[in-house]
N, C-alpha and C positions, 0 to 999 in steps of 0.2 A: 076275425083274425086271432090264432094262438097265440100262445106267449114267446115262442120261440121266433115267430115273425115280428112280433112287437118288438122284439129286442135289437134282431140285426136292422131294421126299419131303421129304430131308434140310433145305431149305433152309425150309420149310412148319413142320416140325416142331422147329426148332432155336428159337425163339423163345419156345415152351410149355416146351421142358425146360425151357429157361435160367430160366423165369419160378419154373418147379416146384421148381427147386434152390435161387434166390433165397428164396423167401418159406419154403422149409423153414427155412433157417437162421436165420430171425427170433424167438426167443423172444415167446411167447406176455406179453406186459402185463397180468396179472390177480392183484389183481382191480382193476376199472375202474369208473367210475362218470360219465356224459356226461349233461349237463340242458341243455333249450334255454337263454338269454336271461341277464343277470348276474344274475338271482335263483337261479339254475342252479347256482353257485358254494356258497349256503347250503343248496340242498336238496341237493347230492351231499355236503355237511359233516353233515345229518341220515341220509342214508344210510348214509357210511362206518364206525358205527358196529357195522356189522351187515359190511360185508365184509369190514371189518378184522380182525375175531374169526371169519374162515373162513363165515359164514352163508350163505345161501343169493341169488341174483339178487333174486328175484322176492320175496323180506322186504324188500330192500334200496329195491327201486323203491315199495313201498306206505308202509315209513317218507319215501321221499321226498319225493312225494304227502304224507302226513298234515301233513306238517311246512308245505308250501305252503299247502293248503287252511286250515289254521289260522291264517293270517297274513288277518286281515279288513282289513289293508292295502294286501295287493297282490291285483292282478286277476286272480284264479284262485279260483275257490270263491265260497262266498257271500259275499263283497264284492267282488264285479266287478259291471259294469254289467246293468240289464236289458234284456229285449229293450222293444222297442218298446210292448207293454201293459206295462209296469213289472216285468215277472217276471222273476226269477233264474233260468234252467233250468241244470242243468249236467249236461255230457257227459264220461264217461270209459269206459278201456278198458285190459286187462292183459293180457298171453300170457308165457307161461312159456318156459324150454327142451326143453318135449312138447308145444308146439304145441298145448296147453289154452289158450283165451282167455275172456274176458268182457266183457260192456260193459253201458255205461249209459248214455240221452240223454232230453235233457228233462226229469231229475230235479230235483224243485221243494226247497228248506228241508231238506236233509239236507247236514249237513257234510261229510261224506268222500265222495264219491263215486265214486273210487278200488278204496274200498274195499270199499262195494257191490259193481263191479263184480267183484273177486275174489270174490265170494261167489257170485256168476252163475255166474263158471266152476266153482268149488270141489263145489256144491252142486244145481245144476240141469243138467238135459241143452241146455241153450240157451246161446245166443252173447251176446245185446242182448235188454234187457228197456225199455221207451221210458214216459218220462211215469206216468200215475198206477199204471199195473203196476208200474213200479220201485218206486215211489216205497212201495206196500202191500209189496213185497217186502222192502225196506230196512226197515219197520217192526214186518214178520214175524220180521225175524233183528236183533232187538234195535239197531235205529239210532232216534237220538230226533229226531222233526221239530224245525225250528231258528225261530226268531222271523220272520216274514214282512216284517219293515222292512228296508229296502236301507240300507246301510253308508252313513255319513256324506258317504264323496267319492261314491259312487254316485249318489244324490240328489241331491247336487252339480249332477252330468254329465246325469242327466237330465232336468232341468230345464232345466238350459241346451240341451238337445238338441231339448225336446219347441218349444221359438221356432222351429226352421224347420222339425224333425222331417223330415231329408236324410237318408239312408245311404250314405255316400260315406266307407269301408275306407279309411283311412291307413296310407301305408308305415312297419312298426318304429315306429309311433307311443309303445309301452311301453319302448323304449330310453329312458334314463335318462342327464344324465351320467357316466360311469364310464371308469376307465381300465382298457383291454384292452391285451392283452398279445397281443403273436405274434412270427414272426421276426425281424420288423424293428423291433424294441421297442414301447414302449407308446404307446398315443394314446388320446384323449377322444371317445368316442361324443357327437354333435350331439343336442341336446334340439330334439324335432321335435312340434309342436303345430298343429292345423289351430284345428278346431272346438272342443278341449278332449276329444275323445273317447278312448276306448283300446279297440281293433277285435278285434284277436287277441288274447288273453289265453287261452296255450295255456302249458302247462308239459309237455314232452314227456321221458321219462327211460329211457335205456337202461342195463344195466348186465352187467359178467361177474365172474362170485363165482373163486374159486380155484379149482374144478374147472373152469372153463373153459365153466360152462353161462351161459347167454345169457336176460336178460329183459328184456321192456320194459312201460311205461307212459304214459297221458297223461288228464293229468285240466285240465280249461278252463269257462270260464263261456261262451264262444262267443265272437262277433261282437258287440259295443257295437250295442242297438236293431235286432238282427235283427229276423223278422218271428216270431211267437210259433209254435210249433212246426220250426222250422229248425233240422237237424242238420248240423253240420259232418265235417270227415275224425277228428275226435277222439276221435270211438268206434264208426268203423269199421274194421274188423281189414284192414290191406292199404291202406289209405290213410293216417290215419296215423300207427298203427305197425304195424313187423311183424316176428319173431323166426322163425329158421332157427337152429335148433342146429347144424343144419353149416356155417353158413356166417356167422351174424354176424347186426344187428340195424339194425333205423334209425326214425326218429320224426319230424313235421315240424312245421313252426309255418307261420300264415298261412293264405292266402285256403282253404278247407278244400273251396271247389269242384271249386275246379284242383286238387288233392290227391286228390281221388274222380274226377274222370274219368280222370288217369291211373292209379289206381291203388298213388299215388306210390311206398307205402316195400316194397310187393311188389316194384318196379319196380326198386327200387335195391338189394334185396336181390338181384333176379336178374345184376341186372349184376355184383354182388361173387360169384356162384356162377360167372360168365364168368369170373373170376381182376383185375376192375378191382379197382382200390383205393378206399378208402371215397369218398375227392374227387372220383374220376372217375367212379365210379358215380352219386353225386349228381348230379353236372353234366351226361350224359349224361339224367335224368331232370331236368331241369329245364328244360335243351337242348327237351324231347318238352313239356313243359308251355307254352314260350314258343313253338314250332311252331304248337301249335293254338290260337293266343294272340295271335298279329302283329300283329290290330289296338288291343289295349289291353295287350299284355306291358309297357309298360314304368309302368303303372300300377297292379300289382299286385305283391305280394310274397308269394314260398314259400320257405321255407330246409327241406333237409333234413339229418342230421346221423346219418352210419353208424357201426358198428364192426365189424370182421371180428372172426374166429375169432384171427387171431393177434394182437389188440389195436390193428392199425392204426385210424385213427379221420381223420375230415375228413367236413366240411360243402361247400355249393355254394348260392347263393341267389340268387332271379331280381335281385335288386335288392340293394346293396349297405347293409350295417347288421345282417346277422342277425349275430347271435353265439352263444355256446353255451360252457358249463364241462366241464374236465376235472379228474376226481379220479383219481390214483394213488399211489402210494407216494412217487412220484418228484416228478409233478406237482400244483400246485392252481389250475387260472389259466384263466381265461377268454381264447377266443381268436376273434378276427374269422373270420368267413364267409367263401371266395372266392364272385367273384359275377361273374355276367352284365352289367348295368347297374350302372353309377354314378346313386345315387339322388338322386330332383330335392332339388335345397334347399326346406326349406321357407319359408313367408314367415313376417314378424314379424309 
């Protein structure tokens, strides 16, 4: 080799050491516990319970799950809205740190659905078991069917929906007042109300136990008045969530379309396997989602939210208002989204 190849070599190569030396030196953050949305905040409080006592990921992420879907208050589980024939279906999916996963969509009156789907992967040779198949399998392995009435504010929203019966997905419509926390101190999330509807009601949950293994979850009632049989990215493996034990984890919340054509949290895990950081990995896929998007990106909303292997963690969302909780030893605080768009105001 001349010198003149030793140098551009060197100059090509010097960027990757540097990067390879940097992030050795980083103490690994575990254990970790990351939920989308400020509800995110209470169910990584029902999870910590299990990584705090050394337990395993992937207990952590199902008590997280259990703990949401129990709340018939908020829109996750059987008190979120229905689709457009009045049903509740609900979608979920789990993957471990061996790349075992499970899922469930379109399951009617069963409470955990979460939980089911561990049982997919746990116990069957299959990935996704959908609608009445689920729904006998859930009932096979001891889960009790649930009352067929839709939750109080449910009925509510349906009703007032079924007057013009429009589908028209509002941005972060389930932000709530709440104060979030981030670098530049706290501020008040905008209470955003179109039609009274709540669209995404997605609870998405990564986590890393003290051995440093990797899991995730997402369990959601879908899209407010979708059409009756419509799966979203929530219990598809690779859209969205996806877990690499070498490499870290990620989960999304929103339009669940855009989430499955790219492929979203595969997409963001490869990027963190390239050496980006969980922010920029996000935003580089979300970058590819608003590409194939140009003429209504700025009407739509996806947030994703990574963790790597050494506990770095950051979100990136097309539109400005996702947010997302961090549980560690250290920290417990929910923190704003970077984002692409600044999101339209809504009207009074």
């Amino acid at each position: 080799m001349n010198r003149r190849k030793f140098i551009n070599l060197t100059a090509l190569t010097a960027p990757l050491l540097s990067f390879s030396k940097v992030t050795e030196s980083i103490p690994a953050v575990k254990p970790i516990m990351i939920s989308t949305w400020e509800e995110g905040k209470n169910v990584n409080k029902a999870a910590w319970g299990i990584l705090s006592e050394k337990g395993r990921a992937i207990d952590a992420i199902e008590a997280g799950a259990i703990y949401v879907e129990d709340k018939i208050s908020c829109c996750v589980g059987l008190g979120g809205n229905p689709d457009r024939d009045g049903f509740v279906t609900l979608d979920a999916c789990i993957m471990d740190e061996n790349a075992n996963c499970g899922a469930v969509a379109g399951l009617e009156r069963i409470k955990h659905p979460l939980s089911v789907a561990r049982k997919v992967m746990e116990t069957t040779p299959h990935v996704l078991l959908v609608g009445d198949g689920a729904l006998k399998f859930a009932l096979q392995n001891g889960f009790t069917i649930e009352n067929k009435e839709l939750s109080i504010d449910a009925k509510k929203e349906y009703e007032k929906w079924l007057k013009k019966s429009t589908y028209k997905p509002v941005i972060n419509i389930e932000n709530l007042p709440v104060q979030v926390e981030n670098k530049d101190g706290a501020f008040t999330m905008p209470l955003k109300f179109d039609d009274g509807s709540f669209n995404h009601d997605t609870m998405g949950m990564i986590a890393m136990d003290v051995s440093g293994n990797v899991s995730g979850g997402v369990t959601t009632s879908g899209m407010a008045f979708k059409m009756h049989g419509r799966v979203g990215d929530s219990a598809v493996i690779g859209a969205g969530l996806f877990v690499d034990n070498e490499v870290g984890a990620a989960t999304s919340s929103g339009v669940g379309e855009e989430v499955i054509r790219t492929c979203g949290t595969h997409t963001v895990v490869e990027f963190m396997r390239r050496g980006y950081s969980p922010e920029t990995a996000c935003k580089k896929t979300i970058e590819r989602i608003i590409k194939n998007n140009k003429a209504r990106a700025k009407t739509l909303q996806v947030g994703f939210v990574a963790v790597n292997k050494k506990g770095a963690y950051g979100a990136y969302a097309v539109q400005e208002g996702f947010v997302y909780a961090v549980k560690t030893k250290q920290v417990d605080r929910i923190f704003k989204s970077a984002f692409f768009y600044k999101a339209p105001k809504s009207e009074d």
